[in-house]
N, C-alpha and C positions, 0 to 999 in steps of 0.2 A: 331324176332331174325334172323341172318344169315342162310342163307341154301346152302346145295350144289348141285345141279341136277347134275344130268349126268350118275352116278351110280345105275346102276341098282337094282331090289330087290332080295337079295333071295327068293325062293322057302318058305322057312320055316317062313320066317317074312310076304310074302304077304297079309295074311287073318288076323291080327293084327296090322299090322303097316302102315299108308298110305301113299302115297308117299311123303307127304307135312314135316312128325314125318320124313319119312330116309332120307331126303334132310337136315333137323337138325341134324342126328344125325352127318351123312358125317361132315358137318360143327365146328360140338363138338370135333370129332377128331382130326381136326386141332388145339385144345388147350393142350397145354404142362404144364407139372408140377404138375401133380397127381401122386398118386399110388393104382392103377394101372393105367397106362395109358392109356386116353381116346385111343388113335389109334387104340384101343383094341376092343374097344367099340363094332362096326358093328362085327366081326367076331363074339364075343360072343355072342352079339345078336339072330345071325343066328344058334351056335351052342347049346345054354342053353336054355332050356323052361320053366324054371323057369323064366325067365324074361317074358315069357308070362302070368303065373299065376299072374306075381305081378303085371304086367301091366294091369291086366283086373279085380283086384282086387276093391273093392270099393271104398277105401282113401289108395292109394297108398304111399301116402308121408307121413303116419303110420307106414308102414310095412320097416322091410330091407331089401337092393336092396341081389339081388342074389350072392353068393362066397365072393370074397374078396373084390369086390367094394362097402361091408355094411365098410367098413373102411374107405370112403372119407368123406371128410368134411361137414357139413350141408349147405355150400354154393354150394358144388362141388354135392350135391346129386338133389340142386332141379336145377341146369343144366341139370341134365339128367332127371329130372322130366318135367321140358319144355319142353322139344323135346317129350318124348312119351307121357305123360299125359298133355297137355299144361290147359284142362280144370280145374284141379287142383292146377296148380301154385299158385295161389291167396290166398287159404287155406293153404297151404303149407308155403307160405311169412308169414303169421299171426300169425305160430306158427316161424318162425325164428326169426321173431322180437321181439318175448314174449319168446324167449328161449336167445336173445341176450342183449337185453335192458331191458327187463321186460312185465308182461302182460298188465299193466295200458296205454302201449302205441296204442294196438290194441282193446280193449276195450272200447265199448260206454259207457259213465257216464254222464247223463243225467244232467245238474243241473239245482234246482229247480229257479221257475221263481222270489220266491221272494228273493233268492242271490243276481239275476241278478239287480232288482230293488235296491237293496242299493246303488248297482254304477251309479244311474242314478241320475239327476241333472234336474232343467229348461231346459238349456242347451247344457242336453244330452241326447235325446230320444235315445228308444229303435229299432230296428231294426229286424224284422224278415224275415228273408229270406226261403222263402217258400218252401218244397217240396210235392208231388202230396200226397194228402191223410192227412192233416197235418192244419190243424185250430186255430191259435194264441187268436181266440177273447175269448173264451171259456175262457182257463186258466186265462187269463186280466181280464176279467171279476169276476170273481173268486177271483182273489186276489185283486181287488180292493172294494168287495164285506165287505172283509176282513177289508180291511183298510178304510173303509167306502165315497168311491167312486163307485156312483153308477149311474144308468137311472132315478133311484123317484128321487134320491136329487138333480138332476142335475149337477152332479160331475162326469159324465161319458158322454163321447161321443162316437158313431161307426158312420161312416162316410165311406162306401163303394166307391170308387173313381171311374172316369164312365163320361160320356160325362151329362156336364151341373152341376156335383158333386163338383168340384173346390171351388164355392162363400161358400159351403154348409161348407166343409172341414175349410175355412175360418173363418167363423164365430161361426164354434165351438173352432177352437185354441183361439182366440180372447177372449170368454168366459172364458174360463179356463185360460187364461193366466191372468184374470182383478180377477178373482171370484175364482182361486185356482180350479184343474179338469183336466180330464185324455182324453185326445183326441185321437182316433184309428182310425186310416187312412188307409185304405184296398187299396190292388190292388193300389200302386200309379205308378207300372210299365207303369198302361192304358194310365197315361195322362204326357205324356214325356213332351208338352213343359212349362206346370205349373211346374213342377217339379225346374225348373230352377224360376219360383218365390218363391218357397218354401222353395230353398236353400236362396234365399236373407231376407223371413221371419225370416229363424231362426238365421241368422248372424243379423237383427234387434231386435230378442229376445234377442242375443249375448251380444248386443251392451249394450240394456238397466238394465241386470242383472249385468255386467260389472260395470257398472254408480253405481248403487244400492250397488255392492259391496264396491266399493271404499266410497259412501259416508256413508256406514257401520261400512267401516276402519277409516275414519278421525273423527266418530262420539264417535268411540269406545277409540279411543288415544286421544278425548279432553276431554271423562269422566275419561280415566285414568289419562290425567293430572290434571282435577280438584279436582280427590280424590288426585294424590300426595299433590297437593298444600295445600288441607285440614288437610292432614294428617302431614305435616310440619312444618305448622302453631300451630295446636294441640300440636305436640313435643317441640315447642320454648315455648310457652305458661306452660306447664307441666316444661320446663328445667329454667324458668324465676322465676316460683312459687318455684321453691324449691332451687335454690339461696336466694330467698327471706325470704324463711323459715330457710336455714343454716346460713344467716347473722342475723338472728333475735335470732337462741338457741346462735349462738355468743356471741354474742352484751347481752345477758341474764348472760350468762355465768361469763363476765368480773364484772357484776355488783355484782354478788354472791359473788365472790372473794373478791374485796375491803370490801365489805360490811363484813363480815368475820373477817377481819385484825381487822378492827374500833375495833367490838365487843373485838377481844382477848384484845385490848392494854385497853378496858376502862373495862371489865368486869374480866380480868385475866382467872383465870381459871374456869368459872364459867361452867356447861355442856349444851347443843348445846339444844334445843327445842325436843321435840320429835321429831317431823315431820323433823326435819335434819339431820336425814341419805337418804333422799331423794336425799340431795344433791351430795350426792356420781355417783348418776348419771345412777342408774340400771331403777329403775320404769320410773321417768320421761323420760328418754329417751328412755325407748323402746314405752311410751306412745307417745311422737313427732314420732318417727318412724312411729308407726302405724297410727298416724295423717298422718304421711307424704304419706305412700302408699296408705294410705285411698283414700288424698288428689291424689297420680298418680293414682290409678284406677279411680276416677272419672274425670281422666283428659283426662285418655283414653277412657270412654264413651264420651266424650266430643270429641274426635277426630274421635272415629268410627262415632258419629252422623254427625260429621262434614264433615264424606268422603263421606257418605251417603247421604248427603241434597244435594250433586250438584244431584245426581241420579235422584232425587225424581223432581227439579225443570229444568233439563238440554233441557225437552222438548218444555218450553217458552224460554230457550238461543236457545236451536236448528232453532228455527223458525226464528230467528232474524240472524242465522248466513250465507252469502249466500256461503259460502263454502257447508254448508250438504240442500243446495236445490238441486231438483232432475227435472231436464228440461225436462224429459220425464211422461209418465205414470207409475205408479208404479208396477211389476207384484208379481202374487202370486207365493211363494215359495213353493207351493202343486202342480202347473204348473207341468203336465208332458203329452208329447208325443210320442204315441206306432204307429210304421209303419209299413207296411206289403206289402209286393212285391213278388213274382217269380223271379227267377236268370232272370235280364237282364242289357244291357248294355245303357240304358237310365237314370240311377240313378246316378246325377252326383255327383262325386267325392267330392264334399263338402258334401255332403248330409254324404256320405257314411263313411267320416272320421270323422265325428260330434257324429256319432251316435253310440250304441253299438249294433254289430252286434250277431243276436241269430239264429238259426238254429237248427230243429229238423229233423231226418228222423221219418218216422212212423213207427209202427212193423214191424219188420220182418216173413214173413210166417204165413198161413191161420190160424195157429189157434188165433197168437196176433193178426193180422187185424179182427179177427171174434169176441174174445171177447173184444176189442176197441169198434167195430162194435156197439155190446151187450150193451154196457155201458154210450151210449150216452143218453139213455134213465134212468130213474128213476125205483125207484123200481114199478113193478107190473104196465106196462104201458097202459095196457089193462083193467084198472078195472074199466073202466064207459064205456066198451061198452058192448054190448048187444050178440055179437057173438063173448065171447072169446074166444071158441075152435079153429074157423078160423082166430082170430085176432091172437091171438099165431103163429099158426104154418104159418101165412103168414110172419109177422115179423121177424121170424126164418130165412126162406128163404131169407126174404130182407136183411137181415143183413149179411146171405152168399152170397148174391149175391155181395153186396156190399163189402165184403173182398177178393172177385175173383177180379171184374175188379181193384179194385187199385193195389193189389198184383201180378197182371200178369204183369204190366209192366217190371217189371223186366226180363223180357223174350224178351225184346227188341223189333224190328218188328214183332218177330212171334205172341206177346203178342196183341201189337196193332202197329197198321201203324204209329201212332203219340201219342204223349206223353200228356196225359189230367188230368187238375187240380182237379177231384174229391174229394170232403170232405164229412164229416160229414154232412153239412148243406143237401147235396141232400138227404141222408138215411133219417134224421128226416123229412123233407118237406115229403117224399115217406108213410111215415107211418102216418103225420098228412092227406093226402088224402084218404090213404088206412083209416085209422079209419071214413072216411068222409062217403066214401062210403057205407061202412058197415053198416052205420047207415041208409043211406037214399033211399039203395037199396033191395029190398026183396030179390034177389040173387047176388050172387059175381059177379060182372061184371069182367069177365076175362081179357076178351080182350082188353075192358078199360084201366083195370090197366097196364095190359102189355104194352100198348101204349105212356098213358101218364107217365110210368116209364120209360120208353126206349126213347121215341122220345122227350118229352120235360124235365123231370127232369135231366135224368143223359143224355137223347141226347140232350141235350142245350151244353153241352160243346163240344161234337162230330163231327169232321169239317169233318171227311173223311166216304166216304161213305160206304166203307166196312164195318168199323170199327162200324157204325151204324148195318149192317145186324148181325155183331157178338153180338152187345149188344141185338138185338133182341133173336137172338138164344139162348143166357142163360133164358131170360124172358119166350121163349117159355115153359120150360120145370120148370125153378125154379117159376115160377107165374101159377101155375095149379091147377085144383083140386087132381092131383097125390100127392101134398106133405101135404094134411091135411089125405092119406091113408098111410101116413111114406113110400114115397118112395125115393130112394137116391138120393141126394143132388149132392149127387159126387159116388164114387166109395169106396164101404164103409164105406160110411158117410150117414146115414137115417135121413132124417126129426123127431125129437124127438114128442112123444105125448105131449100134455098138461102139462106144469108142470108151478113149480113156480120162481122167478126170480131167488132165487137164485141156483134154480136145474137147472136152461140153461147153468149158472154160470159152473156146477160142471160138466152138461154133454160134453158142448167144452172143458172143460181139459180132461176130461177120456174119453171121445170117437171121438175125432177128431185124424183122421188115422197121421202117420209119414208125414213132407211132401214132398212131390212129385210131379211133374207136372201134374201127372194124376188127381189129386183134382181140378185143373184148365181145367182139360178136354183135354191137354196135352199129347204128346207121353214122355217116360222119358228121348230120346234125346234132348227136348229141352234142362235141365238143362245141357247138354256138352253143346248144343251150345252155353248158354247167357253166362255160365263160362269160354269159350273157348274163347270168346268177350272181357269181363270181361277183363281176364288177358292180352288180345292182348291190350287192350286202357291202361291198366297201363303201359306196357312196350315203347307205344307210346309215354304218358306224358314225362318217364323217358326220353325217347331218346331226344324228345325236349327239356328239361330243359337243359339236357346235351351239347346240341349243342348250346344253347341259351348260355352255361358261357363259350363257346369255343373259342370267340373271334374272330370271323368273319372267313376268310378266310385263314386261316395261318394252315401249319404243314403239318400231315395227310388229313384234310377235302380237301385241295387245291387238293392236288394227287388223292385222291378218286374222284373228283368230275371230274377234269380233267382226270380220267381213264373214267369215265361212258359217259361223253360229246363227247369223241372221237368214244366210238362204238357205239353211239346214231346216231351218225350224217355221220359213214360210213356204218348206218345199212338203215338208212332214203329211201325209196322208191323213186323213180321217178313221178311225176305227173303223174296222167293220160290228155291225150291230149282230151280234153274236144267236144274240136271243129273237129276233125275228128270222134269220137264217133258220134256224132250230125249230122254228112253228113253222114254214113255207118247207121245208125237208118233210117228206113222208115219214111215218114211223119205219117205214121198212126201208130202211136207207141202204142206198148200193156201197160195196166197198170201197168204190172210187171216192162217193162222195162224203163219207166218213175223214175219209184223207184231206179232202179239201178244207173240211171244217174246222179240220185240227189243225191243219197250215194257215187258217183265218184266227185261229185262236194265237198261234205262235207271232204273227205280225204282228196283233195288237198288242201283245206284250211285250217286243221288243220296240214298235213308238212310244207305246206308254213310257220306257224306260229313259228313251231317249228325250223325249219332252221333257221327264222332269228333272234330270239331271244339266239338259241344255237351260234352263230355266232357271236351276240352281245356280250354273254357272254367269248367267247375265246378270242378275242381281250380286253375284261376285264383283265382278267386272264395273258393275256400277257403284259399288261400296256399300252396297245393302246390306251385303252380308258378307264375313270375314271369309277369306279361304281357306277353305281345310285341304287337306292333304289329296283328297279325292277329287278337289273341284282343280285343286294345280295338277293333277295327274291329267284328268280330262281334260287342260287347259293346252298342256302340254304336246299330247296326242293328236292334239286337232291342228298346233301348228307347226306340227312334224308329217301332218298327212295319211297320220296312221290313226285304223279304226281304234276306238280307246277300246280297254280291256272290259270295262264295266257293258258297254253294248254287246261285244263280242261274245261273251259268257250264253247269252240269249239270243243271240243272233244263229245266220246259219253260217256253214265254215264257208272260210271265203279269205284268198291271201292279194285281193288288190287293196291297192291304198284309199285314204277314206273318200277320196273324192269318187272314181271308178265304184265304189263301195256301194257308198249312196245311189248312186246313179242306178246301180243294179238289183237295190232294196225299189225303186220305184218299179222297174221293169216286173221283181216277180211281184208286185202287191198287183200291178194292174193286170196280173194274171187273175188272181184271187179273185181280182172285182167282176172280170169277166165272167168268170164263175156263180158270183152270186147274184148277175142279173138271170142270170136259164137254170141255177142251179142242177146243171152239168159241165162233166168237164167239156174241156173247146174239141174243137176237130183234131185238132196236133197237140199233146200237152208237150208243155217244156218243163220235161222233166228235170230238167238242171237249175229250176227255179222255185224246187221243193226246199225246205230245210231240211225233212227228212224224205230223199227218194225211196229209198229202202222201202218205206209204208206204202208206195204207189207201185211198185213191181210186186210189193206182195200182194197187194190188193187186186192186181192182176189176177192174179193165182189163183186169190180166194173167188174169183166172179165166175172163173172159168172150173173152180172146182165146185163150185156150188150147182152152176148151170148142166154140168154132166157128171154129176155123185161122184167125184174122185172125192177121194184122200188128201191133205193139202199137203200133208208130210210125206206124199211122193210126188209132189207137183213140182213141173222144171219149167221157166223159160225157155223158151224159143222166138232167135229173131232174127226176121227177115228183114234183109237191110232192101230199101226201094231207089230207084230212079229219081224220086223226085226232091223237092222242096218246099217249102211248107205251105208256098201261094200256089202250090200245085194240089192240094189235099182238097178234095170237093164234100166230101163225108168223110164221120168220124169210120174205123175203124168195126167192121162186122164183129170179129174176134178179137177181145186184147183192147189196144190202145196203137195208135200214132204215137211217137214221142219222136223230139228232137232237141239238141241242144249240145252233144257232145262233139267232143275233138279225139283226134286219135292221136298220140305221140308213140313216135319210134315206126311208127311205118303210115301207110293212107289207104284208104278203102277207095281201090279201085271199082268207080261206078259202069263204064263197060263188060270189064270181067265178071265183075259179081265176086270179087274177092279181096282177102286184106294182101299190099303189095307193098314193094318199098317206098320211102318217101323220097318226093323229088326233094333236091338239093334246095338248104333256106325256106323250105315249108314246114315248119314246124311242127303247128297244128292244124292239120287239114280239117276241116268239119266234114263232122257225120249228116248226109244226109237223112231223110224222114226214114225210121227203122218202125216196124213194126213189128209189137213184142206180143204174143199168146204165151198160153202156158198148156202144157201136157204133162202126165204121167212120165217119167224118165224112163220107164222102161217100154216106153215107145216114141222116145227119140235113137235114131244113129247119129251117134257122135264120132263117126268117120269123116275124117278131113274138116273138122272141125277146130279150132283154136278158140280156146276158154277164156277169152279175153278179159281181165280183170277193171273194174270201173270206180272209178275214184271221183271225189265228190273237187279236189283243187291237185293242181302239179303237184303239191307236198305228201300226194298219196297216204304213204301208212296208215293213221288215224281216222284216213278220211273214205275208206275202202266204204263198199253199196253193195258189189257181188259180182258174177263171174253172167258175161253175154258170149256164148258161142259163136263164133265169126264163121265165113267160109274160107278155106286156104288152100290151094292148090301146091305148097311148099310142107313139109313136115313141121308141123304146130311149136315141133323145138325152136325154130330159127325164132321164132317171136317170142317164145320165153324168154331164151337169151338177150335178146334185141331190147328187152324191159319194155315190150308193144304194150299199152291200156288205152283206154277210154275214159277222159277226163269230159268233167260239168262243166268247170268253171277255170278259165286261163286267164293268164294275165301277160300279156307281150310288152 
């Protein structure tokens, strides 16, 4: 959201409110049309402490705000929830939405998978769209188990997709599509350019179900017209006979009569035969009658058999008629396909509109991912080995181990450097070796297991290498003999004894603690930080969507954009003069200052860039010249706040937005300059306002390997963290360098102690004081009580890793692996 700098803090809000919350709130005052009025806002802030109770309350956006501001609106409250609590926006959103539209809107509702199946067709496979932790074949399986699609009957296919898997995948649809059967096609992300033959297969199943259809249709309207025709014929036939019969009681009738007369005139009055009151007309004719319907019921079995016999014979016409021939092969209508992918952007478009798209997240929080965890197994999984007691209580373990790393990601970089597909499959493979072992080892091979759990089962997915040292350090301690003596799992959470399936069942509901990041081994800042994340990427989305229906360049955006472009471009530095630099440098240039030159040569490449692209874009803006696609990208970028991509390519890595951005491109140039009036570096470098720091720790290296004939290829850093601050630094550095510039996240360098400690509660990132970094031969450093602190160049670590600075720690070095402790350049609060 907007902010306002400039405004200083109070006194009374500095140790609660940081400066990033008062630059928002400054910004919230400038909003009109409440009561009371925001403008109000900062004063009261600084004079009510009651806003500090509520501010530092658990769920804030529970409670009412302080005096007479509980009377704004529930829109107008979680604005001011943003600025001081921004970590709680997001819960706050979910209750406004379920207080505004209702709660079914914010509310997961799971539906089951055999819904989902009704709506599927030949046709129309199924689609799952993957998240980490989260296994589709399971349930398929299951329900086609169900519906008697299976592996024995060959009515079941899985088909993991994978370099050489393609022909594989092939000739299972093929099966099922000739033989009726269920084909599950994994991972079809891996193999992008098949993907584009698969879209053509199934617009060829398209094609041929299409065919089948229609000559279903034409097959079905020539039985219906052979039964009309039957049944027509029947009617005429039925309507023929009974003229036939009314012309005949006729034709009976006249001869009654005459016959009649004769008798009166020759016999006078003589009286009538018995049987002639028949002729009155009651019996006999209700007798023809019932002749007569007799005769139409049997005229109508005669027509129903007759609608019926085209039925019975229509399959020797069918064969003969070349309208209902089928030019193709014919498929099975039990034909269906289940696909399974990871969000990517190699699933082409046909693929994706064909399909029904299904999407599951996994539980949320240690205790559903642990009894998930739990459940993959069958009852009593342990009962054909031989050492239940340890098969139990290691299982336990694996099954918490297994609900930490998928659930940690949520914790973003601090969780892990990179985002990894862990499922179920690795927990059970882990337990089918662990039961292996067990059996064929006289004792537990520890170390073993720790290995090949870590390094190959759950470290086959593991590309970064830290992130491997982290998956180690849980194994170290959750794979021990500590946890068949009930030791904690987590922080109190015990390893349970011995029990039975369903008392592990009973003991994760009642005794797994509330959760919290400390169950993950966690400071409880992280949950501000990933919530604080969280809500920053929805307000992102938002802003983009919003910009994206905004219509290009018109209105407001045009003035905003052209306000930011004018003091972008009267802010912009001067080159440095490369080439006088390079004459006034000795030919024997120190390492340090090789480094310097080549970060003078990086800035001016990335102004140059920037000028002439800003340049391009004014003359846009003025109708100079037409916009192309790159100057609306640029245009776009700058009134969304984000650094544009074409700067960034050349720039150095950095994830604050473009205003913070710039501000901090000026900071490190007037490093440079400083540089280039002594052509040394300063007393203190800030190393965090290198593009590339990497070059200046090596360069360390090499000064210090040069000056005492080391080897550089056995040279380590070492570094002493100091007391001071950087208006404390009176001379450069005897050995090494001064540097400063870093934060520490997940724990803070105790400057008494002389060691890394926990972080105080809502301190984020504490900064590093001045550290002073030498270098020596590694095989005369002790790396006793030492923690290898990993150093990243922004929060979003992975990509942006520098290398490993030794800390002091008075705690075992695991607690801060777990804890995801680094040292970060560059933060953005």
């Amino acid at each position: 959201g907007p902010r306002k700098y400039g405004v200083d803090r109070p006194d009374t809000v500095v140790d609660w409110i940081p400066e990033p919350n008062w630059a928002a709130v400054q910004a919230l005052s400038e909003v009109d049309g409440t009561t009371p009025p925001f403008e109000k806002l900062p004063d009261d802030l600084s004079e009510n402490q009651r806003w500090r109770l509520w501010a530092e309350t658990e769920k804030p956006e529970d409670e009412k705000l302080p005096g007479d501001w509980k009377n704004l609106t529930s829109f107008q409250r979680l604005l001011i929830l943003r600025c001081l609590r921004p970590d709680r926006i997001t819960a706050a959103l979910e209750g406004f939405v379920a207080e505004q539209i209702g709660k079914n809107y914010v509310s997961d509702q799971a539906v089951p998978l055999e819904v989902s199946y009704q709506d599927s067709t030949p046709t129309t496979p199924m689609f799952f769209i993957l998240s980490p932790g989260v296994d589709p074949v399971k349930p398929v399986e299951t329900l086609g188990t169900k519906l008697g699609f299976t592996e024995d009957n060959n009515k079941f296919f899985n088909v993991s997709l994978g370099q050489g898997q393609e022909p594989v995948a092939e000739t299972a649809m093929e099966t099922c599509f000739l033989h009726g059967g269920w084909s599950m096609l994994a991972n079809i992300h891996l193999v992008a350019k098949w993907l584009l033959r698969l879209e053509k297969i199934f617009e060829n199943y398209a094609v041929i179900y299409t065919k089948m259809a229609q000559v279903a249709k034409k097959r079905a309207e020539k039985r219906a017209a052979k039964k009309r025709a039957a049944m027509a014929a029947a009617e005429a036939e039925r309507k023929k006979k009974e003229e036939e019969e009314r012309a005949a009681r006729a034709a009976a009738g006249e001869d009654d009569e005459e016959g009649g007369d004769e008798d009166d005139e020759e016999g006078g009055n003589e009286e009538p035969p018995a049987e002639e009151p028949a002729a009155e007309g009651e019996e006999p004719t209700s007798g023809e009658a019932g002749s007569g319907e007799g005769e139409a019921e049997g005229g109508g079995e005669e027509s129903a058999a007759a609608a019926d016999a085209p039925e019975e014979e229509e399959d020797d016409d069918d064969d003969d008629d070349p309208e209902l021939q089928l030019d193709v092969q014919k498929g099975s209508m039990d034909f269906r396909v289940f696909l399974a992918a990871d969000p990517s952007q190699n699933i082409p478009i046909g693929v994706l509109q064909r399909c029904i798209k299904i999407t599951s997240e996994p539980p949320s929080g240690l205790k559903a991912n642990l009894v998930r965890a739990f459940k993959n197994f069958s009852d009593e999984p342990w009962e054909n080995s031989s050492k239940q007691q340890e098969f139990k209580g290691i299982l336990f373990a694996l099954c918490f181990f297994h609900a930490c790393i998928v659930e940690r990601k949520k914790f973003g970089a601090q969780g892990w450097n990179r985002a990894y597909p862990f499922n179920p499959g690795d927990l059970t493979t882990c337990v089918d070796v662990l039961a292996n072992n067990l059996e064929d080892r006289p004792k537990i091979p520890w170390e073993d297991l720790q290995y090949v759990f870590g390094e190959i089962m759950y470290g086959g997915h593991i590309t970064d290498d830290l992130d491997r040292v982290l998956c180690a350090g849980y194994l170290s301690f959750l794979i021990s003999p500590d946890v068949l003596e009930g030791a904690d799992l987590a922080s109190g959470f015990p390893c349970p004894p011995p029990l039975s399936y369903k008392e592990y069942l009973q003991y994760i509901e009642d005794v797994t603690p509330v959760e919290s990041p400390v169950l993950y081994g966690l400071h409880p800042n992280a949950e501000i930080n990933f919530r604080t994340v969280q809500g920053d990427t929805l307000f992102k989305v938002i802003n983009e969507l919003a910009s994206a229906g905004g219509g290009g360049a018109g209105g407001g955006a045009a003035e905003k954009v052209r306000q930011t472009l004018d003091e972008i471009t009267g802010s912009l530095p001067e080159a440095h003069n490369l080439a006088e630099i390079a004459e006034r440098l000795e030919d024997d240039r120190t390492p340090a200052q090789h480094v310097f030159y080549q970060e003078c040569e990086r800035m001016n490449g990335l102004v140059a860039k920037m000028r002439v692209t800003l340049a391009d874009l004014d003359l846009g803006l003025k109708g100079a010249l037409s916009m192309s696609d790159k100057m609306q990208q640029l245009f776009d970028d700058i009134n969304l706040n984000v650094v544009p991509e074409v700067w960034a390519n050349v720039a150095f890595m950095s994830m604050r937005p473009l205003a913070g951005w710039f501000q901090n491109l000026l900071e490190r140039n007037q490093q440079l300059m400083d540089f280039t009036m002594e052509l040394a570096p300063p007393k203190v470098v800030y190393v965090s306002y290198f593009f590339n720091p990497n070059a200046f720790l090596t360069a360390i290296m090499q000064a210090m390997a040069m000056q005492y004939s080391y080897d550089l290829d056995q040279m380590t850093l070492v570094t002493e963290v100091t007391k001071k601050w950087p208006d404390q630094i009176d001379s450069p550095a005897r050995e090494g360098s001064h540097v400063f510039g870093m934060f520490m996240e997940g724990a803070r360098w105790d400057i008494a102690a002389t060691t890394v400690d926990e972080s105080k509660m809502k301190e984020l990132y504490p900064k590093m004081p001045v550290m002073t970094i030498k270098s020596l031969p590694a095989s005369k450093v002790d790396y006793k009580d030492l923690y290898a602190c990993p150093v990243y160049k922004t929060q979003g670590r992975g990509p942006g890793y520098v290398g490993l600075l030794h800390l002091k720690s008075k705690v075992n070095p695991r607690t801060w692996v777990v804890g995801g402790v680094a040292l970060l350049m560059d933060v953005v609060e």
